[in-house]
N, C-alpha and C positions, 0 to 999 in steps of 0.2 A: 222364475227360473233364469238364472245369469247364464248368457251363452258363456260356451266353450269349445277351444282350437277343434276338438271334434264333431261339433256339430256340423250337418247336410242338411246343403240350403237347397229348395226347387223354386225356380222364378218361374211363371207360368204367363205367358204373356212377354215376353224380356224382349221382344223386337219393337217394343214402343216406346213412346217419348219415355216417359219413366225408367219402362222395361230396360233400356240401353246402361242408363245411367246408375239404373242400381244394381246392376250385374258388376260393373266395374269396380262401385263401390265396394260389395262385397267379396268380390275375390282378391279384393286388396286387404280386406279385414280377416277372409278367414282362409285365403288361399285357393287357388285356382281351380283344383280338384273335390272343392269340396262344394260346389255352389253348381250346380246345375241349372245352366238355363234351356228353357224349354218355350215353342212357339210353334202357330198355325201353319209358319213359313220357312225359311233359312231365312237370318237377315242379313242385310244387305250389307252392315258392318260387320266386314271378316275376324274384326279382333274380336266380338264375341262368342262367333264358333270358333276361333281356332285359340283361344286363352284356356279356356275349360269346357267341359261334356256339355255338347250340344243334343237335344233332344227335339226333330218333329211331332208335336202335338196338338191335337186338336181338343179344347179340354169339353166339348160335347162327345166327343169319344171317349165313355168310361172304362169302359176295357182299356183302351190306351192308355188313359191316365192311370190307371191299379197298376199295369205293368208297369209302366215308368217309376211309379211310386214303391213299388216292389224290386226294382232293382237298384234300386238307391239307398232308401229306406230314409229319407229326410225327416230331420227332426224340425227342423220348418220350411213352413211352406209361404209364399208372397204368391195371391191368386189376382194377377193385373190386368187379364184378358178381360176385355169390353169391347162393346161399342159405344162409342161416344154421343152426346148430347144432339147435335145437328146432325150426324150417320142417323144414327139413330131414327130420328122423326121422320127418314125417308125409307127408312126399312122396319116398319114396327116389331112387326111379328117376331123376324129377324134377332132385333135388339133386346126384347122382352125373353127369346129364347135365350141369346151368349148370355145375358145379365144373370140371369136369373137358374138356370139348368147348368150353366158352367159352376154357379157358385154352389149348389147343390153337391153336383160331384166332387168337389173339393171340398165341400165340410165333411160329407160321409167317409171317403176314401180315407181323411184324414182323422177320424174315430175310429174306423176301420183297423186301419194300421197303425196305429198310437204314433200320429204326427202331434209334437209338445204347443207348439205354436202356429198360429195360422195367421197370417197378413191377408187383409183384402180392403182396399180404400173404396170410400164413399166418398160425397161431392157435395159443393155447395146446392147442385141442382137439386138434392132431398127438398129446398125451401120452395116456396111456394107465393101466389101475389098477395096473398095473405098474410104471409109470414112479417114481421117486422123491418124494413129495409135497413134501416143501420142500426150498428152494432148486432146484428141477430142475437137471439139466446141460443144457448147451449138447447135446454128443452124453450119448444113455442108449438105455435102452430105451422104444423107442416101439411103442404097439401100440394102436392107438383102436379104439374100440369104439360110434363114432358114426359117418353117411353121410358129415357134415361134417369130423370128423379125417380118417378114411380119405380125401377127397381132396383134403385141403390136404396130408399128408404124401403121396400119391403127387404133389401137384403140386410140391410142394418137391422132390425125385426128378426128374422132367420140366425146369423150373427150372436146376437143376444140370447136368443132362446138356445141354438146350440152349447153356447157357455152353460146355462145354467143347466139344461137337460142332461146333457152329455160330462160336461166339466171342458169343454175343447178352449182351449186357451186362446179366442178368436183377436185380434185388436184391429181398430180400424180409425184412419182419419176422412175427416170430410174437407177434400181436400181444394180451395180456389182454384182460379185459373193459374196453372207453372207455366212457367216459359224459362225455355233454357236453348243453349245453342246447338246442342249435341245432335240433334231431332228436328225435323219439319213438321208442320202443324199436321193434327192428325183427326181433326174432321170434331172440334168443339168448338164451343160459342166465343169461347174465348179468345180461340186463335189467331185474333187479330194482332193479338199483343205479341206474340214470335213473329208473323210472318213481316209484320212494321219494319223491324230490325234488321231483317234479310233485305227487303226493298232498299233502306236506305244506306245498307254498306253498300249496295250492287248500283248506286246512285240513280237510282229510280225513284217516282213519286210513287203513293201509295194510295190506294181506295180502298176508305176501309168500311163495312159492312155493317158498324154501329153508330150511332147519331156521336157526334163529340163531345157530347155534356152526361153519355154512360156511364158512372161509376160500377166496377165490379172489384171482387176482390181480388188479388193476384199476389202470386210468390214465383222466388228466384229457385231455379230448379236444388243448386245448391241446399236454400234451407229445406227445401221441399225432402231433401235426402234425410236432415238432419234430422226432420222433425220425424220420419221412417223409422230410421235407425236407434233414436232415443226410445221413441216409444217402444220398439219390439226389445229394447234392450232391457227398458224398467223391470224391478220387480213385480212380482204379477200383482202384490197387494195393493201396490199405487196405482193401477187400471182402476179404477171406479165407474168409469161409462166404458158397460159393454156393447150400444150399441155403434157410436161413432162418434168422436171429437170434431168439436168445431177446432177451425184452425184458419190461423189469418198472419198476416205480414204487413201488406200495405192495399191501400184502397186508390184507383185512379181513373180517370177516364183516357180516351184518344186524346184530346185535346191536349191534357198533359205531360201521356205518354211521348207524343210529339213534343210537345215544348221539352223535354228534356232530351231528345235525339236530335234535338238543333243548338244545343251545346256543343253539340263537335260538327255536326250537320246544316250550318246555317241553312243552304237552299233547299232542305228537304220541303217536301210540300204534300200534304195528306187533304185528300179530298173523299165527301162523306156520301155514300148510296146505301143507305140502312136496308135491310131486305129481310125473310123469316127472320133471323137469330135476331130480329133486334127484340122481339118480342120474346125470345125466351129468356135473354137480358134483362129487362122491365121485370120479370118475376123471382129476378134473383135477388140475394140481397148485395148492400153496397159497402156494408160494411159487416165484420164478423166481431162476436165477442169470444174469447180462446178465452177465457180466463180459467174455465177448470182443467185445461192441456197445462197452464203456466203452475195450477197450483199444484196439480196430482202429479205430475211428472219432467217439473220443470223449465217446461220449455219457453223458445227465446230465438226471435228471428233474428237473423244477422244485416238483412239488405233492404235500405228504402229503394225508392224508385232510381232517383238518381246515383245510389251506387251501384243496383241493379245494372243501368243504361251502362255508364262507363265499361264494366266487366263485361256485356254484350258485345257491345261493338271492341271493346280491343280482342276479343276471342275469333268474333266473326270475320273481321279484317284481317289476324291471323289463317283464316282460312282459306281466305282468296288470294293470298300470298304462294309462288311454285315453291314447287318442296325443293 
């Protein structure tokens, strides 16, 4: 189904890193009234409640979510509320509930009410120490060993079987670590990579919590949109993996991430105290293979590391600038 100027978007989740970014996005694409963002919170950036319909929701409230969803009537829905990989391991129960009973409500609610298409992203944490470290497959062996793997890949699993059970148009990516400006880190493994960038505009050194020789996978929030957007936009017939697309850009550790924030940063200076996350790192992979996201539906990163870096810091430096 190709979207149209009438379709109602519900962002569920929208006060997160993601959540911010793809609010914006969309109410630039389909207009400001028509994209409903909704969250556990208010957030903290006024222009996403005061742009278009703000909605408090807690999406373990199903009755709240029906009524939201009922006074709206969204033809798609982006389900982003989580807890993240490192939250997560300190709150299990917790995390296994939002992951897993939010995504519920949002597939039912959304066959319920005949919502066309459903967004909900997976993560490279689905893989496992098992799993193949570089270039992952698309299919291998998966076996996680975190709250947060364990239920992105059973929801990938649910995901799947909703498509075929139901017909629910579900699409999802598995997506690396993003880092983007817009957002401060919000409690993943990855987060060393945003918070690096903030240290070194604010000229501060930086301690970072994984060994320097870590490869993981990582994207610019920007493609992180594009590859969103592509996918929810493709025809439905080019979807071929209904449970979750690998998805990749670039691969890097600290070490390099550093050596490219001293391009403009000479005396920056990164000192290494690895601690839990470095161990849920070690089971990720270091590199991804996308090749069936590149064949089924196009896609096509825009940013290496170092154009990444450049576009960081001239936004962030932008920001520390008085208005």
């Amino acid at each position: 189904m190709q979207s149209t100027p009438s379709d109602t978007i519900l962002i569920i989740g929208a006060g997160g890193q993601l959540g911010l970014e793809l609010t914006h996005e969309l109410r630039q694409r389909y207009g400001a009234s028509n994209v409903v963002a909704a969250d556990v919170r208010a957030p903290k950036d006024a222009a996403t409640q005061e742009s278009g319909p703000f909605e408090l929701l807690d999406v373990l409230d199903k009755n709240r979510l029906e009524e939201v969803m009922r006074q709206y009537k969204p033809t798609q829905v982006y389900h982003l509320a989580a807890l993240l990989s490192a939250t997560a391991e300190k709150n299990p129960t917790f995390g296994w509930q939002l992951n897993m009973d939010g995504l519920f409500h949002v597939l039912d609610a959304s066959v319920d009410l005949g919502v066309q298409r459903v967004y909900w992203p997976s993560s490279i944490a689905v893989f496992g120490p098992d799993t193949p470290r570089e270039n992952t497959p698309q299919l291998t062996v998966m076996n996680p060993n975190t709250v947060y793997g364990i239920s992105k890949l059973a929801g990938e699993q649910w995901c799947e079987w909703y498509f075929k059970k139901h017909g629910l148009d579900v699409r999802s990516l598995r997506y690396p670590g993003l880092i983007g400006y817009k957002s401060l880190p919000g409690g993943g493994t990855t987060d060393y990579a945003v918070d690096i960038y903030h240290k070194a505009v604010a000229g501060q050194g930086y301690e970072c919590f994984l060994a320097e020789d870590t490869y993981l996978p990582m994207m610019y929030m920007p493609d992180a949109l594009k590859a969103t957007l592509d996918l929810m936009h493709a025809p439905a017939e080019q979807i071929q993996i209904r449970s979750s697309y690998n998805l990749g850009a670039m691969s890097f550790s600290p070490r390099e991430i550093t050596a490219s924030i001293q391009r403009h940063v000479p005396d920056f200076q990164v000192t290494y105290q690895p601690d839990s996350r470095q161990q849920i790192a070690d089971s990720w992979p270091a590199s991804i293979d996308d090749s069936r996201a590149r064949q089924d539906w196009g896609w096509q990163p825009d940013f290496d590391l170092d154009k990444m870096t450049d576009d960081m810091l001239l936004h962030l430096k932008q920001q520390l600038q008085p208005a």
